[in-house]
C-alpha positions in Angstrom: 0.0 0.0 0.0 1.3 3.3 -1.1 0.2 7.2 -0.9 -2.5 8.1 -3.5 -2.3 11.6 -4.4 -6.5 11.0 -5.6 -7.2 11.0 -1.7 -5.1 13.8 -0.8 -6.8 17.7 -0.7 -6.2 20.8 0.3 -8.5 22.7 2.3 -10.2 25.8 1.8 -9.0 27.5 4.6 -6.1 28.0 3.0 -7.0 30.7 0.9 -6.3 32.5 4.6 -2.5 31.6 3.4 -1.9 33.3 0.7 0.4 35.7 2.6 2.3 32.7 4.2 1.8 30.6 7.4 0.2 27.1 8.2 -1.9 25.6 5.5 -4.4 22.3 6.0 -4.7 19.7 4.5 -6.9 16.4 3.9 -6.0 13.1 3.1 -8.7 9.8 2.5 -6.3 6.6 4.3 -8.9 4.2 2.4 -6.2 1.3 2.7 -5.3 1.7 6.3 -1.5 2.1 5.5 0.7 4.1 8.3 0.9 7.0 7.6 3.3 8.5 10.1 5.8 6.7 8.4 8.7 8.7 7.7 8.7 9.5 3.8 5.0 8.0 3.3 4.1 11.3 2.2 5.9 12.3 -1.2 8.2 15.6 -1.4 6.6 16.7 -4.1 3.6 17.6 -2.5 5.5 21.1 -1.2 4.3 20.6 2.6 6.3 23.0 5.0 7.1 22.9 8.5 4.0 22.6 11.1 1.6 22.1 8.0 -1.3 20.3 9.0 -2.9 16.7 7.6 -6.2 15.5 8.5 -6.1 12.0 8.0 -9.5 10.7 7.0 -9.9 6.9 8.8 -10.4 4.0 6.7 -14.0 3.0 8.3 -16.8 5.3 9.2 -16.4 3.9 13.0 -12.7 5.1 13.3 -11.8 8.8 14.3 -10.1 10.8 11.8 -6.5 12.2 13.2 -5.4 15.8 12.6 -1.2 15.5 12.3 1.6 18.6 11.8 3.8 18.1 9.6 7.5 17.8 11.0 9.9 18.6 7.4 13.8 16.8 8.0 15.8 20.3 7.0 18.7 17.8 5.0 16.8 15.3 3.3 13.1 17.5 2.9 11.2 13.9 4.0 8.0 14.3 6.0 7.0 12.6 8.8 3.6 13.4 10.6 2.8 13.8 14.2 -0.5 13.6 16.1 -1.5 17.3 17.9 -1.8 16.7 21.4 
């Protein structure tokens, strides 16, 4: 199982960020796969620092998780991390 960039969105809230800052983020895990994997999410996908991804669970009965986006500053791979 792999990342699908047909279940990954950008919000609308981020026309608030045209100017710069956090932007949000939505992304359908239909296959269950890990996603705070380091590198599961593709670098071409331009997500900065502290961006946020709300990761839409596979099943109806399973709450969806909102993770910020933590960017490695040598090798530009993202890994996400639950907000507390």
């Amino acid at each position: 199982m792999a990342f699908k960039l047909e279940n990954f969105q950008s919000d609308f809230s981020n026309v608030k960020n045209i100017l710069g800052g956090i932007c949000y983020y939505r992304y359908w895990n239909e296959d269950g796969d890990t996603v705070t994997t380091k590198g599961f999410l593709p670098k071409t996908l331009g997500l900065k620092q502290y961006d946020r991804v709300k990761v839409i669970a596979q099943t109806p009965t399973t709450k969806d998780i909102e993770y910020y986006c933590a960017v490695d500053a040598t090798t530009g791979d993202i890994t996400l991390t639950a907000l507390s």
